[in-house]
Residue frames relative to the residue before (quaternion, step in Angstrom):
aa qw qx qy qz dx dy dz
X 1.0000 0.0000 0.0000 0.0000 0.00 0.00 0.00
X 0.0703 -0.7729 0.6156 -0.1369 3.43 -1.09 0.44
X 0.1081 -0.8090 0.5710 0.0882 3.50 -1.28 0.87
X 0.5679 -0.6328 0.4435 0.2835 3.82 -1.53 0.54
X 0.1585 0.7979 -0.5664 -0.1319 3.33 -1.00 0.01
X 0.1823 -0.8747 0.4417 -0.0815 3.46 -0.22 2.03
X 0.1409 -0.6989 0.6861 0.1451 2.80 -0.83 0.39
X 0.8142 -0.0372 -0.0413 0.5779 4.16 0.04 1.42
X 0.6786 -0.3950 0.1778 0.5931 3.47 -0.33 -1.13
X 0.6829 0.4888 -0.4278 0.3343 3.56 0.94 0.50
X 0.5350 -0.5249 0.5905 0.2993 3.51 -1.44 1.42
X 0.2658 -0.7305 0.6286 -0.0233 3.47 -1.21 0.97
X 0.7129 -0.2365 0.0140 0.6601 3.24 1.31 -1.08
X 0.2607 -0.5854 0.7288 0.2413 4.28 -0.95 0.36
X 0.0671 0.7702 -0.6315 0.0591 4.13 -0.76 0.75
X 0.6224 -0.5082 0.4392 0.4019 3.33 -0.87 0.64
X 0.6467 -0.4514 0.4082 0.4598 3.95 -1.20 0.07
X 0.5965 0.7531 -0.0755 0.2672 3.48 0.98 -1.04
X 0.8157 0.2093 -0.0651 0.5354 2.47 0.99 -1.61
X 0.3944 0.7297 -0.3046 0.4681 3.06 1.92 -0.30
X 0.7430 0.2323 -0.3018 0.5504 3.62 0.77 -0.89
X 0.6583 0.4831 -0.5411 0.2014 3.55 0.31 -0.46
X 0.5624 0.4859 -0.4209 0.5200 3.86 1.59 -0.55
X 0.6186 0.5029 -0.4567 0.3948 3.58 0.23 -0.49
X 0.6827 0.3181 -0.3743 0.5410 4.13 0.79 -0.32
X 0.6267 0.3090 -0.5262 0.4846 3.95 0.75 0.15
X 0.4904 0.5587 -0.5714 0.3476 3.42 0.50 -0.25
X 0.7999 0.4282 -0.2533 0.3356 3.56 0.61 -0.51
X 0.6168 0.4667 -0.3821 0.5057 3.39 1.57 -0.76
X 0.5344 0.6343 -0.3337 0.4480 3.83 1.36 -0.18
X 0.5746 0.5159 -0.1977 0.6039 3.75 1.56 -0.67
X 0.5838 0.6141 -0.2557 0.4655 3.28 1.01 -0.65
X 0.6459 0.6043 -0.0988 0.4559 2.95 0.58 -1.82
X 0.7450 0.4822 -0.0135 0.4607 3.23 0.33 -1.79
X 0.3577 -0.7092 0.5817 0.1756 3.49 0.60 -0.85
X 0.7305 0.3863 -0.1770 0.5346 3.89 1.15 -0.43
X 0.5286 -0.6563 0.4483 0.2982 2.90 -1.34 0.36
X 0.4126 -0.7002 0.5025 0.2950 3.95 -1.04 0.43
X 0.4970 -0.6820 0.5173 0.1426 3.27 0.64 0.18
X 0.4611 0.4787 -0.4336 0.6085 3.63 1.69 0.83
X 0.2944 -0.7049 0.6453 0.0092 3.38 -0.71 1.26
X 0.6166 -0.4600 0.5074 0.3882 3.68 -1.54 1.11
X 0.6066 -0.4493 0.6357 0.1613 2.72 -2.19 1.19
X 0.4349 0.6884 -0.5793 0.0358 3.30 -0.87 0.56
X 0.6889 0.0026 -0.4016 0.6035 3.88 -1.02 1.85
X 0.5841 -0.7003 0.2279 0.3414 3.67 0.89 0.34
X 0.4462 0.4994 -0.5477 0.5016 2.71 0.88 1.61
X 0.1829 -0.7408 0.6276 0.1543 4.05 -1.28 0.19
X 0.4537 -0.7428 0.4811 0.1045 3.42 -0.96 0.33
X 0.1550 -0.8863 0.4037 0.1657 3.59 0.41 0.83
X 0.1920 -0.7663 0.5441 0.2826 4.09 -0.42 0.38
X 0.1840 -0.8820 0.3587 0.2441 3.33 -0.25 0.63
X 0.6226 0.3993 -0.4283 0.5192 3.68 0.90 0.30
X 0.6145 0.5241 -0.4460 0.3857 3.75 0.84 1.09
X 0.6066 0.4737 -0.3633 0.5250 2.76 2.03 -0.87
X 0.5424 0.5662 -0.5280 0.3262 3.86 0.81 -0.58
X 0.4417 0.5297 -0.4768 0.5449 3.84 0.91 -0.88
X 0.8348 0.3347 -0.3651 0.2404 3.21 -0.74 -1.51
X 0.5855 0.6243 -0.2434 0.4562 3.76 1.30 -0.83
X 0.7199 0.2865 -0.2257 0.5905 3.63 0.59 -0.83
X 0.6201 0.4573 -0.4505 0.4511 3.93 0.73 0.16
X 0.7248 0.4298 -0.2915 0.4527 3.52 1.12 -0.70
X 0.5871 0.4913 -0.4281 0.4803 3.27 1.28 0.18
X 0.4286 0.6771 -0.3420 0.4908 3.51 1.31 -0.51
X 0.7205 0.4281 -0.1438 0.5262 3.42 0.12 -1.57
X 0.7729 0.3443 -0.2022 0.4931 3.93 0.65 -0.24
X 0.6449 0.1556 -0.5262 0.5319 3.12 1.19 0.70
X 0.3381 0.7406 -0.4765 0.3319 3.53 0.44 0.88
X 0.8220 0.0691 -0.1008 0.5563 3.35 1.30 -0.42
X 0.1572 -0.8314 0.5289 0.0654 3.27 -1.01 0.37
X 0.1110 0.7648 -0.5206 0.3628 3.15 1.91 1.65
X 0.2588 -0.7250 0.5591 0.3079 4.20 -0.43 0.82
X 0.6476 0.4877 -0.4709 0.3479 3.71 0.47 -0.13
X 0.7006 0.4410 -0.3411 0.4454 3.43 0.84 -1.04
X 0.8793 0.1992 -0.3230 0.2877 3.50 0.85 -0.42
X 0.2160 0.6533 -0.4914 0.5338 3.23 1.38 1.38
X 0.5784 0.4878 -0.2262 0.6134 3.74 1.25 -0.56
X 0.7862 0.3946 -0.1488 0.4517 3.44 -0.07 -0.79
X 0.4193 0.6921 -0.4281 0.4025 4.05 1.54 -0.49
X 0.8557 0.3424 -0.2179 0.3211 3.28 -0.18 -1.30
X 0.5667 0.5892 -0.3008 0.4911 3.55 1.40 -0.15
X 0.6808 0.4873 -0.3034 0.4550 3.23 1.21 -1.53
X 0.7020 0.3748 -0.3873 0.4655 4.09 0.77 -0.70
X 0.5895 0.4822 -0.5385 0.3606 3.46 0.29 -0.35
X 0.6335 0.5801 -0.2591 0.4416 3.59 1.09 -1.14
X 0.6918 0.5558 -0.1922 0.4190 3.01 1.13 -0.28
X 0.4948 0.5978 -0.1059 0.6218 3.19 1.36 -0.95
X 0.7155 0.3598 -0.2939 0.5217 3.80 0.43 -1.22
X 0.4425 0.6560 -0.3619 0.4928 3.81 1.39 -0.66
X 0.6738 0.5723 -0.2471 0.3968 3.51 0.15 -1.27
X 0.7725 0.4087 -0.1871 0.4485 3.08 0.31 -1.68
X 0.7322 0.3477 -0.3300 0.4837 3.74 0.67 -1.06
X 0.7143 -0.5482 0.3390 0.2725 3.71 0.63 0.74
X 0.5446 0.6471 -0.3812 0.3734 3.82 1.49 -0.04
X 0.3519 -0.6654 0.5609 0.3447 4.01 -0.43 1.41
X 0.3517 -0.5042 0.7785 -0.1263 2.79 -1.77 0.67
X 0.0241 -0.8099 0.5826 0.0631 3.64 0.19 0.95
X 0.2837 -0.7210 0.5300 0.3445 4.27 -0.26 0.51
X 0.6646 0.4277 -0.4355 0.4309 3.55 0.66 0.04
X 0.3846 0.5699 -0.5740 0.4447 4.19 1.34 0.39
X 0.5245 0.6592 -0.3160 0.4366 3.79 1.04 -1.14
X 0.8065 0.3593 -0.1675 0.4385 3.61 0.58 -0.50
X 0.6841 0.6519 -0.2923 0.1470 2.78 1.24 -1.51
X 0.6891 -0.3097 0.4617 0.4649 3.95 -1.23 -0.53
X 0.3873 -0.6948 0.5619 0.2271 3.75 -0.79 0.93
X 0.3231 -0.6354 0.6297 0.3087 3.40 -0.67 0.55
X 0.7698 0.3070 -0.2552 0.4980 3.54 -0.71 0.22
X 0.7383 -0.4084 0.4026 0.3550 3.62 -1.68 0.22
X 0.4937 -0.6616 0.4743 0.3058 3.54 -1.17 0.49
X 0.1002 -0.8721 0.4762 0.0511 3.83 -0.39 0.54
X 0.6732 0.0033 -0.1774 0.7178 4.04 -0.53 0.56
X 0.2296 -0.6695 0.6896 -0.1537 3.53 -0.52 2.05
X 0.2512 -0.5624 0.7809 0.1039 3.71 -1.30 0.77
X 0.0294 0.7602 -0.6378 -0.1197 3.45 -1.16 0.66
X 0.0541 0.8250 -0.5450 0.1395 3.52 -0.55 1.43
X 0.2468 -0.7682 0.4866 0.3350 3.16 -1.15 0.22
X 0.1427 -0.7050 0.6802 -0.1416 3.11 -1.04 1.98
X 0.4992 -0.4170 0.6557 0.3834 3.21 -1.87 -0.73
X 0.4431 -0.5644 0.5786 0.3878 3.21 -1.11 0.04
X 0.7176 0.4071 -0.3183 0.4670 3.88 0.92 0.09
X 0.6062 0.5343 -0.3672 0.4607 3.05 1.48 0.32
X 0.4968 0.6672 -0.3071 0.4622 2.97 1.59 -0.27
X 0.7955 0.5009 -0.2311 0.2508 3.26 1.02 -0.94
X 0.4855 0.6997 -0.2177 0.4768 2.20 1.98 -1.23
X 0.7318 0.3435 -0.2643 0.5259 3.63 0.81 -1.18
X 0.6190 0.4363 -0.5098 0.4081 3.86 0.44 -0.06
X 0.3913 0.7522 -0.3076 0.4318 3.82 1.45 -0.56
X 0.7541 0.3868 -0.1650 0.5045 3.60 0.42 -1.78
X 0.4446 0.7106 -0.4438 0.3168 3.62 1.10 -1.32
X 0.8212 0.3324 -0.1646 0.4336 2.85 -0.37 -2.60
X 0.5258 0.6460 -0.4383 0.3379 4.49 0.87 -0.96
X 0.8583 0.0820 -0.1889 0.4701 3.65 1.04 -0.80
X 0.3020 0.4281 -0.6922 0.4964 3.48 1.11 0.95
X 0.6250 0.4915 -0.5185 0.3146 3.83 -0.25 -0.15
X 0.6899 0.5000 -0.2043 0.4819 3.38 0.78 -1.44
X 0.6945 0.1721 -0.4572 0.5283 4.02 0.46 -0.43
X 0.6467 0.5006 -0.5645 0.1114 3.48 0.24 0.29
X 0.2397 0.7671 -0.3278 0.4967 3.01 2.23 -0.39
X 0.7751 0.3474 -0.2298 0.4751 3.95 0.43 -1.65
X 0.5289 0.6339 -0.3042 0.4752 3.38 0.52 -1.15
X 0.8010 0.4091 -0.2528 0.3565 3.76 0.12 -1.10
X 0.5614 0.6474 -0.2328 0.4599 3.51 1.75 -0.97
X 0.7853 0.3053 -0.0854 0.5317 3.63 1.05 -1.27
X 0.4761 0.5707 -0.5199 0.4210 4.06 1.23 -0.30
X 0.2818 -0.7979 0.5059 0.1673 3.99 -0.54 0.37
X 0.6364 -0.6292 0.4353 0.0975 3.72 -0.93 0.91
C-alpha cells in the first residue's frame, strides 16, 4: 500500500504507508514548532492534497528556523525532514534560492550550541553543512518515488 501527495493533478511523491505516516506526524511537530501551517492537507483514501503557497511559507520558514541555530543535535534532528521537505519543494516548482541556505537569520539565534570554535570555523563548518544538505537532497530526490 502506499499514499499520494499532490499538489493538483501531479503525484509529487507515492510513499509507502509508513513512511507516509511517520512524515505526516513531523509534518505536525514542524507546524508546531513553526507556528504555521504546511500546507499538507489530511490523508484522506490515501491521498493528501498539497497547497502550494502555504507550503512555500511553511518551506522558507523552516529554512529560516534552521539557520537560527547551529545546535548539532537539533539540526541532526531536523535533517531528514528538512530534505524530504525539500525535495517535495522541488517537485511543486517553489525556488529555493542556495544562497537562503547560508544566508543571515532574520531574527535572533535560538537553541545556541556553545563550543569552542573560531568564528571561521564556524563558517567553514556551517559552509559544509548547507554543501551536503544540498547533495542528500540531490540523493533523496533520485530514490523518493512519484
Amino acid at each position: 500500500m502506499s499514499q499520494y501527495f499532490n499538489l493538483g493533478d501531479e503525484t509529487l511523491w507515492n510513499p509507502s504507508n509508513g513512511a507516509s505516516r511517520m512524515f505526516q506526524r513531523q509534518i505536525a511537530l514542524f507546524e508546531d514548532e513553526l507556528g504555521i501551517p504546511s500546507g499538507i492537507g489530511p490523508m484522506e483514501n490515501d491521498e493528501c492534497e498539497i497547497a502550494p503557497a502555504a507550503f512555500e511559507a511553511f518551506v522558507h520558514a523552516l529554512l529560516a528556523r534552521r539557520r537560527r541555530t547551529n545546535h548539532t543535535v537539533l539540526l541532526a534532528l531536523c535533517e531528514g525532514f528538512t530534505v524530504t521537505v525539500l525535495v517535495l519543494a522541488e517537485r511543486a516548482g517553489i525556488k529555493v534560492d542556495p544562497s537562503q541556505l547560508e544566508a543571515d537569520p532574520e531574527g535572533p539565534f535560538e537553541d545556541v550550541q556553545i563550543f569552542a570554535v573560531t568564528a571561521r570555523s564556524a563558517l567553514t563548518e556551517s559552509g559544509a553543512r548547507v554543501n551536503e544538505l544540498r547533495e542528500k537532497v540531490r540523493e533523496l530526490g533520485r530514490h523518493m518515488p512519484r
